[in-house]
C-alpha positions as a printed Julia matrix, in Angstrom:
348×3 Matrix{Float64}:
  -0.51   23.4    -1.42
  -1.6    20.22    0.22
   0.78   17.11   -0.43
  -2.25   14.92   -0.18
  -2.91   16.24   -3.98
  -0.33   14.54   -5.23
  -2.71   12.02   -7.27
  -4.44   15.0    -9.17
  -0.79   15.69  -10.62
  -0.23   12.5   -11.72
  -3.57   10.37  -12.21
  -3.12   10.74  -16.13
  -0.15    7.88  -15.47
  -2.31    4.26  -15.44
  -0.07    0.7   -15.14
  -1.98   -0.97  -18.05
  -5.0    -0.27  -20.57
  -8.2    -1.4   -19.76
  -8.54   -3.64  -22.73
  -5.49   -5.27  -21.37
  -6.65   -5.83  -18.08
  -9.75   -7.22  -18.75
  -7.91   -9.6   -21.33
  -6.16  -10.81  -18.56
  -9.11  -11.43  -16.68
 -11.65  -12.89  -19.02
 -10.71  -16.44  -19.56
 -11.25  -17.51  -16.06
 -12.38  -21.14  -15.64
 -11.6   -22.69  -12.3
 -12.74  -21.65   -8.89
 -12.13  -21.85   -5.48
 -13.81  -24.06   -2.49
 -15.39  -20.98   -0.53
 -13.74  -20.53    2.51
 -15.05  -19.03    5.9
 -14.32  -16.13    7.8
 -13.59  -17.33   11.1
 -11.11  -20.17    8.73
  -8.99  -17.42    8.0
  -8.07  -16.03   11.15
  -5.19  -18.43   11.68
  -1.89  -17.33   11.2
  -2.17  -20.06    8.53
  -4.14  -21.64    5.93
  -3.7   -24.35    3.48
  -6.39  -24.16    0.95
  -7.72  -27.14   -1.15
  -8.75  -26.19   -4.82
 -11.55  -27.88   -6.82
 -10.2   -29.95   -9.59
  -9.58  -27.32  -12.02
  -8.7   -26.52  -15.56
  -5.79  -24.67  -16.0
  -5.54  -21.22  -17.71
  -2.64  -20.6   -19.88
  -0.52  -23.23  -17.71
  -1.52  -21.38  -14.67
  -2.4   -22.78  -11.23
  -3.56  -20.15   -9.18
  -4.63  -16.43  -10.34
  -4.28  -13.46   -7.76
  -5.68   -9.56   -8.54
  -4.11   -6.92   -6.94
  -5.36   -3.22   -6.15
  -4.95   -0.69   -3.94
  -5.73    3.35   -3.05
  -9.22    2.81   -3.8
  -9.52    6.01   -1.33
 -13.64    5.38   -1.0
 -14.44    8.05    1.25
 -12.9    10.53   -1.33
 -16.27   11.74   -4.04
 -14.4    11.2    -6.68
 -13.17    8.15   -6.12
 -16.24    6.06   -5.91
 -17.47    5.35   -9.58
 -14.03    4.17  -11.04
 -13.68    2.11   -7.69
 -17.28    0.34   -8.52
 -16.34    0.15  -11.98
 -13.19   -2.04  -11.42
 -14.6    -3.81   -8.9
 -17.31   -4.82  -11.11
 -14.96   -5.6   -13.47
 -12.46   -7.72  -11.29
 -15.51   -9.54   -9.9
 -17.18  -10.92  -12.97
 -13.05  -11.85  -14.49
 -12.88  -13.63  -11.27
  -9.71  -15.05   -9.88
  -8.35  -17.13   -6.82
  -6.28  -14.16   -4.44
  -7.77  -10.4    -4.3
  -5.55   -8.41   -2.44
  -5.79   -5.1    -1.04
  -2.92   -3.01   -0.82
  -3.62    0.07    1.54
  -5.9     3.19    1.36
  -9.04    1.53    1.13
 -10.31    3.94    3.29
  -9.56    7.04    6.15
 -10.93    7.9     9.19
 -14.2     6.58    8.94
 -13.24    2.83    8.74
 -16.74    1.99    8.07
 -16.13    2.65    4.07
 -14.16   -0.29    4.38
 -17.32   -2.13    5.03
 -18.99   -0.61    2.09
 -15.47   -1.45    0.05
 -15.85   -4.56    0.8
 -19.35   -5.32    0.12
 -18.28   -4.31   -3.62
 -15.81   -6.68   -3.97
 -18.42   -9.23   -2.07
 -18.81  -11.75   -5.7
 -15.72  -12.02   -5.92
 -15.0   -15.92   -5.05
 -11.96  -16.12   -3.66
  -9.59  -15.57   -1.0
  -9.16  -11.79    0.05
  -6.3   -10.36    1.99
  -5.33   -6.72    2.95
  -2.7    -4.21    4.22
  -3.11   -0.95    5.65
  -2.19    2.21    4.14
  -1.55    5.4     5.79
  -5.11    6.67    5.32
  -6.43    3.81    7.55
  -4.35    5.06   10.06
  -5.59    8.48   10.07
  -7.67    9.95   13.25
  -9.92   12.42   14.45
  -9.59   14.1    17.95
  -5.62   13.0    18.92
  -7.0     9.04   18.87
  -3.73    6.63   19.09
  -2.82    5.32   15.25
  -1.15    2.39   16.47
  -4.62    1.09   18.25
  -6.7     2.07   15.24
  -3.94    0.28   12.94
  -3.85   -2.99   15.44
  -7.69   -3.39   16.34
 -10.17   -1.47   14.03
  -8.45   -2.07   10.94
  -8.05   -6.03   11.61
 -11.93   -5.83   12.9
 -13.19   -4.12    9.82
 -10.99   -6.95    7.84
 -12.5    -9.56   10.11
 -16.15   -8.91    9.8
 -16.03   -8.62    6.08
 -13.91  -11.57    5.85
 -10.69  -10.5     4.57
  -7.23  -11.73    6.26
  -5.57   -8.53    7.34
  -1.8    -9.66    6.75
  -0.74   -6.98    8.94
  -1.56   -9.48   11.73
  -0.42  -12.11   10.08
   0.46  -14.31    7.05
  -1.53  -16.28    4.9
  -0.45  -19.51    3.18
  -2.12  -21.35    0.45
  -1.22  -24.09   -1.5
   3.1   -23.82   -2.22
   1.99  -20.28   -1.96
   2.3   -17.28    0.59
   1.23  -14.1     1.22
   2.99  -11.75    3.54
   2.91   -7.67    4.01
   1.72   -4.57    6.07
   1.63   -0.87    5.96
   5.43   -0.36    5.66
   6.55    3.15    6.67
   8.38    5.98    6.1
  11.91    6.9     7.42
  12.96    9.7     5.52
  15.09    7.36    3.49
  14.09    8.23    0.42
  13.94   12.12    0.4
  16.01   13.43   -2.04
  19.66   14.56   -1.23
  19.76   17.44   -3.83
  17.07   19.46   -2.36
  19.21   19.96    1.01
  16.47   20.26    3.22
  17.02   19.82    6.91
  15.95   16.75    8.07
  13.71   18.56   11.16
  11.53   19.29    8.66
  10.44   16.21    7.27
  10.26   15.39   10.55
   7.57   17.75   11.4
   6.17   16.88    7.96
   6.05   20.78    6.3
   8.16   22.28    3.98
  10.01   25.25    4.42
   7.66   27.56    3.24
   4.67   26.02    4.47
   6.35   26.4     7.94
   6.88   30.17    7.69
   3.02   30.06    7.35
   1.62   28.08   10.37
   2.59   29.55   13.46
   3.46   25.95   15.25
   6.34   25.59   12.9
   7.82   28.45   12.77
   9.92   27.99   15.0
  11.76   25.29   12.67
  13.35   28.59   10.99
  15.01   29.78   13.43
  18.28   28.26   12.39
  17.72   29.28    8.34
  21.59   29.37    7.8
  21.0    25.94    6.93
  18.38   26.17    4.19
  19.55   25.96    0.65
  18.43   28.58   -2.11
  14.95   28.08   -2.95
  13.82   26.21    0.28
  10.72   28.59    1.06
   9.61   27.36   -2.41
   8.08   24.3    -0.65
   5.21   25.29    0.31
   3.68   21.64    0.77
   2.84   19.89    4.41
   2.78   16.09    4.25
  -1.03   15.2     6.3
   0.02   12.23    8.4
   1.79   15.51   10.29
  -1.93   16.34   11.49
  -3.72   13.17   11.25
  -1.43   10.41   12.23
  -0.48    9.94   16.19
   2.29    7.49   16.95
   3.34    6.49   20.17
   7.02    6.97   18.32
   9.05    8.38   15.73
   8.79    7.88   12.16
  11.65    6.16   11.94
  10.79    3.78   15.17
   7.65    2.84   13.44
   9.37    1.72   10.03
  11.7     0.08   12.27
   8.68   -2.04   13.77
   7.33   -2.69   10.35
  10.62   -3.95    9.11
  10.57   -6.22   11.85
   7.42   -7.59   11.47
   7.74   -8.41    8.09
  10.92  -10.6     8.27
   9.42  -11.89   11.54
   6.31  -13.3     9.0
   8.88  -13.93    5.94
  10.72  -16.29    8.74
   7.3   -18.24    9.84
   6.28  -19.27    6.23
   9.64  -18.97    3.9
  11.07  -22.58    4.61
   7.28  -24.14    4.31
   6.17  -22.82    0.39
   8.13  -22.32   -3.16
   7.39  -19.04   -2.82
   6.16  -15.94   -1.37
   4.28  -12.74   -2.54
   4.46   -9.49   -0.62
   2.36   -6.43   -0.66
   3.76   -3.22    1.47
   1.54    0.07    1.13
   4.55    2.2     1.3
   7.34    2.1    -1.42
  10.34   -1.0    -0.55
  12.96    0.74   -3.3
  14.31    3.84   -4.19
  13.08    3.45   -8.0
   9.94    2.92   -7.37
   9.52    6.83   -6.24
   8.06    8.73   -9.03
  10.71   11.59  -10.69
   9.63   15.19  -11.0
  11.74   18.62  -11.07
   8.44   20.1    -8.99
   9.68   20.92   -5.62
   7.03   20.14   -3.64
   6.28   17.0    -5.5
  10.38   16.18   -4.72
   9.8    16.99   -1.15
   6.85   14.56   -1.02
   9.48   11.81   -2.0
  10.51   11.6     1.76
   7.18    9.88    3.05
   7.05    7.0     0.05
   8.75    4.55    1.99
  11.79    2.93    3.09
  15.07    1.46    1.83
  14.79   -0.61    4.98
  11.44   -2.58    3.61
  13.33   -3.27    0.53
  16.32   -4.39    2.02
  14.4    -6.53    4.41
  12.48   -8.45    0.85
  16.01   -9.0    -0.22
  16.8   -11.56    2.71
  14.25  -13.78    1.41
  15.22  -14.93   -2.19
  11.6   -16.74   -2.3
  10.19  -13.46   -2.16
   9.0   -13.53   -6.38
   7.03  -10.59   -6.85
   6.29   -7.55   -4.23
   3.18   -5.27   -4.44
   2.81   -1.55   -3.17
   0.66    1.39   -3.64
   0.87    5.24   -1.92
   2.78    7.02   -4.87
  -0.39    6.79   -7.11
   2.16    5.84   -9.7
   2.79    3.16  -11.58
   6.04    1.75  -11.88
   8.27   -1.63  -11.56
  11.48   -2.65  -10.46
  13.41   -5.55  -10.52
  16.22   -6.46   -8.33
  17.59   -9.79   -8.81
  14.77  -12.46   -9.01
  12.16  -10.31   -6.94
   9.55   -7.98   -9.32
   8.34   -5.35   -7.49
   5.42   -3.11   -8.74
   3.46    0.28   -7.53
  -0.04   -0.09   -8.47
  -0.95    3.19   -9.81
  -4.64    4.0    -8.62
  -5.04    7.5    -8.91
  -8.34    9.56   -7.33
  -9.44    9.43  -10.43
  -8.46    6.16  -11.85
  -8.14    2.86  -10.16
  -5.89    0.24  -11.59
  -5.58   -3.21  -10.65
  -2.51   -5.95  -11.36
  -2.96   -9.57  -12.81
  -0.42  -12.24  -11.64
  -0.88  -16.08  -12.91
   1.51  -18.14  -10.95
């Protein structure tokens, strides 16, 4: 059993009814000045608004998706339908959240082109997927240069490089990572092997793991039930650990929370991978459990704490909706499935 049909488990769970969202959407009535590509490159941007009429006592609207997962078959016509949809409810912010595409980062192009009536300002983050290669190519390359070009030449700021700020307003994020942090202590699995990415029982199958049984003493009852491999184990190359990389992911995000916190009233964040423990969707399903160890990171949460301007945090990867709230900071998984593609509505 692959991991990376997790969604097909869950995609019946969606954050909010259709009828809801395009409630939300419908009353739109102020725009935008239209703002160039190569304006948006700076690390960043104050953005003048039209005189505008105010929706429900709101001054700017923002639209939130992510895991549209475009080079998938199946996940093309809901991704044109909602992008249809959040195009003609318009809005001033449309932000990506990770897993727009996979190896062939040209479908971000085609993403994007979608999206292309859509108005206003459009930022992304990587997900996992994006980092993905063919042939042993370095992820950390891909995730630094072709993922910021592809954002470039479609006109979308790739906050991975840097923050945006508009207005009393910013935006700040990246992939995130995973460090193991969240994989659940009942189970007892070793740690080696969500290190090598493969459950138990999956690595009594492939030869190149094997070897991770030779000390089985320490497997609990039940461990060669996970049969499940996590696929950033075969498609992901790092020039370090896991754990290294969340570390430099961390680090980058309070090194952008630091540039723009003092300078705006507040600050929305959007990390692909999952910044609290409650965010990780439950389930008694072993191999769905084991799965909970690549979500995200207690670190990425802890590092949001630091900055109590931080209002509402956005991620994506569990293809589960759910929220959180710790203290003054709302944090929500989107919930695109394969199958199903959801999208959030914040009026600030």
């Amino acid at each position: 059993m692959e991991v990376g049909n997790l969604n097909d488990y869950i995609h019946g769970f969606s954050s909010a009814p259709e009828s809801r969202r395009a409630a939300a959407c419908r009353d739109m009535r102020y725009r935008l000045f239209c703002i160039p590509a190569s304006v948006l490159r700076p690390l960043c941007v104050f953005v003048w608004t039209a005189p505008a009429r105010v929706v429900s006592g709101s001054l700017m609207r923002i639209i939130i998706t992510s895991d549209l997962h475009y080079n998938v078959a199946r996940s093309r016509e809901p991704t044109e339908k909602i992008a249809k949809e959040i195009c003609a409810g318009g809005g001033d912010c449309l932000l990506f959240v990770g897993d727009t595409a996979s190896t062939d980062l040209t479908v971000m192009d085609r993403v994007f082109g979608l999206f292309e009536p859509f108005r206003g300002v459009k930022m992304a983050v990587a997900g996992n997927h994006e980092l993905w290669t063919v042939g042993g190519a370095d992820s950390l390359a891909r995730y630094e240069n072709d993922v910021s070009a592809a954002c470039r030449r479609n006109g979308v700021h790739y906050l991975d490089e840097s923050p945006l700020v508009l207005e009393d307003t910013a935006f700040v994020g990246n992939v995130g990572w995973y460090d193991f942090s969240f994989r659940p202590s009942g189970m007892k699995i070793p740690l080696r092997f969500y290190q090598h990415k493969v459950g138990p029982g999956a690595a009594a199958y492939f030869d190149k793991h094997r070897h991770l049984l030779s000390h089985e003493a320490d497997l609990p009852p039940g461990a060669l039930d996970v049969t499940s491999r996590w696929m950033d184990g075969e498609r992901v190359r790092l020039p370090e650990s896991d754990v290294e990389f969340t570390r430099r992911m961390a680090d980058k995000l309070r090194r952008h929370l630091s540039e723009v916190h003092d300078r705006v009233s507040r600050v929305i964040a959007a990390v692909h991978h999952l910044p609290f423990a409650e965010l990780v969707p439950p389930t008694i399903v072993p191999n769905w459990a084991f799965a909970g160890g690549f979500l995200g990171s207690e670190l990425l949460g802890e590092t949001l704490l630091d900055f109590p301007k931080v209002t509402h945090a956005f991620c994506g990867h569990s293809h589960r909706a759910r929220t959180c709230r710790k203290g003054s900071l709302v944090c929500k998984s989107i919930g695109s499935t394969y199958r199903e593609k959801q999208y959030e509505v914040l009026d600030l």
